[in-house]
C-alpha positions as CSV (number, residue, x, y, z in Angstrom):
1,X,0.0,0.0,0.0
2,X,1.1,3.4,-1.1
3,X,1.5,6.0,1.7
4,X,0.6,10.5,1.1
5,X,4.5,11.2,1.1
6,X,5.6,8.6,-2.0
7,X,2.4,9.4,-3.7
8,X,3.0,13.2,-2.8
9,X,6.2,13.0,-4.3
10,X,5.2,10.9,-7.6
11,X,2.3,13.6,-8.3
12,X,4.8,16.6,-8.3
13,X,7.2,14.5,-10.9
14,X,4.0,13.6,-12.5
15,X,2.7,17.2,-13.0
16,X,6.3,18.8,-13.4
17,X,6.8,16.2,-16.5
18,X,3.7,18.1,-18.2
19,X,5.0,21.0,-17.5
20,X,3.4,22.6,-15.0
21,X,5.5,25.1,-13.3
22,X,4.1,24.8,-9.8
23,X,4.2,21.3,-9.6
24,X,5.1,20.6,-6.0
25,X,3.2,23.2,-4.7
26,X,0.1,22.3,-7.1
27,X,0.6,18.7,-6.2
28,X,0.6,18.8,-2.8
29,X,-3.1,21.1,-2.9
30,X,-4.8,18.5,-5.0
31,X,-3.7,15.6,-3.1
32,X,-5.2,17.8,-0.2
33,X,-8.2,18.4,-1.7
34,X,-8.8,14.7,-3.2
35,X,-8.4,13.7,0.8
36,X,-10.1,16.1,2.6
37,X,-6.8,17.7,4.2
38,X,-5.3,21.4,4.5
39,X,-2.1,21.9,3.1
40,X,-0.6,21.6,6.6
41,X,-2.0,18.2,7.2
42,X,-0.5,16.5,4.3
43,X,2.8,17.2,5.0
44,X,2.3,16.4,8.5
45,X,0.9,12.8,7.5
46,X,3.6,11.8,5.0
47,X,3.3,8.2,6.6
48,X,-0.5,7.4,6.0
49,X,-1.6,5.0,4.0
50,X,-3.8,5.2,1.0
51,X,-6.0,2.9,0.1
52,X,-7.4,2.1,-3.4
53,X,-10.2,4.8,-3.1
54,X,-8.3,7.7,-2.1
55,X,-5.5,6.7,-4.9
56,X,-8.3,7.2,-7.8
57,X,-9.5,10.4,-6.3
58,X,-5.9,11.6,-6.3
59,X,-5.4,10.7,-10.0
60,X,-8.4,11.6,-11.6
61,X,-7.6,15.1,-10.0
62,X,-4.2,15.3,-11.4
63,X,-4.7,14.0,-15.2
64,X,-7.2,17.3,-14.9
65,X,-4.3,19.1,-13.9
66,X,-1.8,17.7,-16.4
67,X,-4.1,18.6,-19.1
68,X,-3.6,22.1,-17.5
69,X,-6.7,23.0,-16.5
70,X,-6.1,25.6,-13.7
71,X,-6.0,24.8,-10.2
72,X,-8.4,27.1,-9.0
73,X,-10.7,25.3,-11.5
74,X,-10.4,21.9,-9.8
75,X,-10.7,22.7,-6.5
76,X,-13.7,25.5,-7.2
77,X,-11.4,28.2,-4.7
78,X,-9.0,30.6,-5.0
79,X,-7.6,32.6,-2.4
80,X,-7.6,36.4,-3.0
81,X,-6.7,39.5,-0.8
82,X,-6.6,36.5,1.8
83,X,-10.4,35.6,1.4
84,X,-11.6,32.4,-0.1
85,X,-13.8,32.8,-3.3
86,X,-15.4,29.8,-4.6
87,X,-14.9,29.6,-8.8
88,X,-16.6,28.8,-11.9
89,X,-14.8,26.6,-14.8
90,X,-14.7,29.5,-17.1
91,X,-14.9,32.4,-15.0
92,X,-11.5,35.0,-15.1
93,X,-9.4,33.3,-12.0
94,X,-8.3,36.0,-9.8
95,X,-4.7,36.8,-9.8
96,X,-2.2,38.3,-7.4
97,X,-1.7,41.3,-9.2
98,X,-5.4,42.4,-9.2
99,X,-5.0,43.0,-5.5
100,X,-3.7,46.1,-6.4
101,X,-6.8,47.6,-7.3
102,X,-7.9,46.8,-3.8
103,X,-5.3,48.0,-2.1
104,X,-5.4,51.2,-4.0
105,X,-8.7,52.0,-2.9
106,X,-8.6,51.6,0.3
107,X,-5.3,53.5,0.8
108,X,-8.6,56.2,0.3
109,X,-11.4,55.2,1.7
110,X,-10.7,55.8,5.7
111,X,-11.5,52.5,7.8
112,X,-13.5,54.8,10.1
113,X,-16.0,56.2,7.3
114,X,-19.7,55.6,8.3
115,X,-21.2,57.3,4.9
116,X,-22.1,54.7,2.6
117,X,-19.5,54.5,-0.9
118,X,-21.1,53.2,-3.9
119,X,-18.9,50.9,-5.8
120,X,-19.4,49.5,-9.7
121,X,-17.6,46.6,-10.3
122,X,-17.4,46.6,-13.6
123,X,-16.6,43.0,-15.2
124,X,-17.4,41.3,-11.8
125,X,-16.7,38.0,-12.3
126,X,-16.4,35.9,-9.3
127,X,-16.6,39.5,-7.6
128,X,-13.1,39.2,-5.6
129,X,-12.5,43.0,-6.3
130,X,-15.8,44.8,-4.8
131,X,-16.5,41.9,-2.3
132,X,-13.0,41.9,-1.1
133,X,-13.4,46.0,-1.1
134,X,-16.7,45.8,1.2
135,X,-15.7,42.9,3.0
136,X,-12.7,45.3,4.5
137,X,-14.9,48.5,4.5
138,X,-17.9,48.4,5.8
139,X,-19.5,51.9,4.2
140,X,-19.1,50.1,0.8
141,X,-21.8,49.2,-1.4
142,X,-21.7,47.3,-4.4
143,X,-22.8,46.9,-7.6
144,X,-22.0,44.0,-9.0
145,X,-22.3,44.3,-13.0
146,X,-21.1,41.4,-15.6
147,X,-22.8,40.3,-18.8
148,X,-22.5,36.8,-18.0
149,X,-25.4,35.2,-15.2
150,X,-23.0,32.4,-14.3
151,X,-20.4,35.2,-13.0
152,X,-23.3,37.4,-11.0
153,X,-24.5,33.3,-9.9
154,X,-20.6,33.1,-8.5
155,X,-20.4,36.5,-7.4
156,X,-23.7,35.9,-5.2
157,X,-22.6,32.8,-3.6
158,X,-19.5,34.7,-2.7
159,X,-21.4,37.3,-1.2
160,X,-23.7,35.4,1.0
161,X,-20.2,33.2,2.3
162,X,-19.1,36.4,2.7
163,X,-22.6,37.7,4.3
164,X,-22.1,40.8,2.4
165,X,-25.3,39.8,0.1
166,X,-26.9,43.0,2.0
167,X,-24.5,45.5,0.8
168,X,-24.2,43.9,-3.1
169,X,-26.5,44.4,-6.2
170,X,-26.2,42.1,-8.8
171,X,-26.7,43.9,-12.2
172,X,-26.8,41.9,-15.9
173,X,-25.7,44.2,-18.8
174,X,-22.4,45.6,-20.7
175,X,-20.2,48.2,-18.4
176,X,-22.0,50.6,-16.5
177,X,-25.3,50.8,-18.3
178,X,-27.2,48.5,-16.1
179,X,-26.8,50.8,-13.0
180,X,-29.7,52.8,-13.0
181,X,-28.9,56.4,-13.9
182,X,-30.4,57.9,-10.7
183,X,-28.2,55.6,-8.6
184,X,-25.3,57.5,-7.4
185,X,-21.4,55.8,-8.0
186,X,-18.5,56.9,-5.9
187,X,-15.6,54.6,-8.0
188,X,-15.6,52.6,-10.4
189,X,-13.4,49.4,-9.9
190,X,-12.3,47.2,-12.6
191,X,-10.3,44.4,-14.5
192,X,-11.6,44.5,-18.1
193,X,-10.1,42.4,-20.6
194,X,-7.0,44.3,-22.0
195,X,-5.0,41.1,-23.8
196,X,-4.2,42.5,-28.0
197,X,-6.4,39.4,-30.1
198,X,-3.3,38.4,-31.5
199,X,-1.3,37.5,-28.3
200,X,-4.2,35.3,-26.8
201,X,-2.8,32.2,-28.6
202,X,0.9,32.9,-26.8
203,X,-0.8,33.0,-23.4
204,X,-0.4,29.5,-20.6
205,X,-2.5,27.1,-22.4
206,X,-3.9,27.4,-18.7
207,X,-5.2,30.7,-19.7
208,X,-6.0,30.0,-23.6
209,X,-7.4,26.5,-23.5
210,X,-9.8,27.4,-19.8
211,X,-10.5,30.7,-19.3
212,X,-13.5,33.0,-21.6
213,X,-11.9,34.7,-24.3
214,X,-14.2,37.5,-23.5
215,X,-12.7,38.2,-20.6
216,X,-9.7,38.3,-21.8
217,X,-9.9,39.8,-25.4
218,X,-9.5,43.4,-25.8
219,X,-9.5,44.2,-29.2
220,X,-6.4,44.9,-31.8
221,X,-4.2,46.8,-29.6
222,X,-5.9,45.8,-26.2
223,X,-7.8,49.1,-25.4
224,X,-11.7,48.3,-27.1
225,X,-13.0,48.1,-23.7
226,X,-10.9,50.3,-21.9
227,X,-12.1,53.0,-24.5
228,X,-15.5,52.5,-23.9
229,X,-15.5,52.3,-20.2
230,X,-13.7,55.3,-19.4
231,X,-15.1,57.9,-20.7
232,X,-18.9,56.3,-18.9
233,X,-16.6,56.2,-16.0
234,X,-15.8,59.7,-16.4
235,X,-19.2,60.7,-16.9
236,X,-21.0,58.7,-14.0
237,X,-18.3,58.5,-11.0
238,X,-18.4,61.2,-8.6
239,X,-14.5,60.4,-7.3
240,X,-12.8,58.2,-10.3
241,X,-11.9,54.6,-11.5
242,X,-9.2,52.4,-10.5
243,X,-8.9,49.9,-13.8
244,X,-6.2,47.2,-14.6
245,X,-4.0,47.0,-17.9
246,X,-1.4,45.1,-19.2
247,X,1.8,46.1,-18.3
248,X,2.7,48.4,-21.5
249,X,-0.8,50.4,-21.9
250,X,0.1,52.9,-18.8
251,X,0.8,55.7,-20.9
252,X,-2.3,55.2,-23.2
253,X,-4.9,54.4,-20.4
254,X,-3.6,57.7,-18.7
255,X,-3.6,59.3,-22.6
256,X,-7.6,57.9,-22.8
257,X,-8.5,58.7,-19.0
258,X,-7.7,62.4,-19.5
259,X,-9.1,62.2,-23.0
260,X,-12.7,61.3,-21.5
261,X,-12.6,64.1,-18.9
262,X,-10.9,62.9,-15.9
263,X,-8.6,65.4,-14.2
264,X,-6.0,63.6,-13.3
265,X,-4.5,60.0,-13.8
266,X,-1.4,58.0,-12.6
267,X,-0.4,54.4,-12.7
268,X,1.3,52.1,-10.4
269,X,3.1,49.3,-10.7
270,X,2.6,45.4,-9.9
271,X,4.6,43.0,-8.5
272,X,7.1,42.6,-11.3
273,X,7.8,46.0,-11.6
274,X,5.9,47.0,-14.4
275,X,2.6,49.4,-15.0
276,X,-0.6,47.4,-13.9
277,X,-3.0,49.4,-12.0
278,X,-4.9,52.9,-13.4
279,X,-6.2,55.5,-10.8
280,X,-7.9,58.3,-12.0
281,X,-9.8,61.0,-10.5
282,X,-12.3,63.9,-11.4
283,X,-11.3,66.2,-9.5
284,X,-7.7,66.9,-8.7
């Protein structure tokens, strides 16, 4: 009988052989989620034995892997701005870097505000950015706004683990044109798809085989949707937009926030080093 640490072990060679960059790390989650265990509790049971049962649960899990389906996708979580969001096969998985646009905003939005802050998340997806936003600000509201019901279905279920589901609006239609005109926004918050059509292909097949393309697809030169969005940003917020680009559209997102009427706009940088994250305000 095999026990966790040889199979442990085996998995990681298995899934780096594929190529999977992560391997040991990636191994050692799905074994833990195939048994029921925390991270932790694998490596501290090394010496258990697994029967037949638990060996097929194991497997089936990594042949999904090795055919490089994501992770989060697997498992159904991903950990963002240390908060677990359950995840849709499909659905944009949250990444590291997006947690700039969280931390952005509430660098200005005082932990002590009582007012209540009206926040569009635009693109919502599994609605990591506004729920992690109210979740650590309690004067936010959100509106939650995607074109796609399986993402405001995710977003929900997110919101009622989270037990924000009073403080979230769920809102089907293309940017901001599903929030009703006469509803006030404060910001803006979003990750729209910014990826030029002809570099999806070069992407992780992680990315291009899993992942919806329209999340992801924005256009020629990567800016169709960042062209339309800002200048309704610029006409609806009452403070500004905090938006996420790739790495080499900071001059043209500031060129195109200024362009629809913002007053001022300023990247900052992710955690390579490079342009990521667009703040820009109305007044400033």
């Amino acid at each position: 009988m095999e026990d966790l640490g040889r199979i442990l072990a085996l998995s990681a060679d298995f899934l780096r052989d594929r190529g999977v960059a992560s391997a040991k790390l990636d191994a050692s989650l799905l074994v833990g989620h195939a048994l029921g265990l925390t991270r932790m509790q694998v490596y501290l049971q090394t010496d258990r034995p697994l029967d037949q049962a638990e060996l097929d649960a194991i497997r089936a899990l990594l042949r999904r892997r090795a055919m490089r389906e994501p992770l989060a996708y697997i498992t159904g979580h991903r950990e963002f701005m240390s908060l677990d969001f359950s995840l849709l096969p499909g659905l944009l998985v949250p990444r590291p870097d997006s947690e700039l646009l969280v931390e952005a905003l509430l660098r200005r939005i005082p932990a002590e505000r009582e007012e209540p802050l009206f926040v569009a998340d635009v693109g919502c997806g599994s609605g990591c950015l506004g729920l992690s936003l109210a979740h650590a600000r309690a004067c936010v509201r959100v509106y939650a706004v995607d074109r796609s019901r399986q993402a405001l279905a995710c977003t929900k279920a997110n919101a009622m683990a989270l037990g924000l589901e009073g403080r979230v609006g769920l809102l089907e239609g293309d940017l901001l044109a599903p929030v009703p005109s006469d509803r006030p926004i404060d910001w803006v918050l979003s990750n729209p798809p910014y990826i030029p059509s002809a570099e999806l292909e070069g992407l992780e097949p992680e990315v291009v085989r899993y992942e919806d393309r329209g999340a992801l697809d924005g256009g020629p030169d990567g800016l169709d949707i960042i062209r339309r969005l800002l200048p309704q940003a610029a006409a609806r917020a009452r403070v500004g937009i905090v938006m996420e680009h790739a790495w080499q559209q900071g001059p043209a997102t500031v060129a195109l926030a200024l362009e629809a009427g913002f007053a001022a706009a300023e990247t900052s940088k992710d955690l390579a080093g490079k342009d990521r994250c667009l703040l820009a305000v109305v007044e400033a």
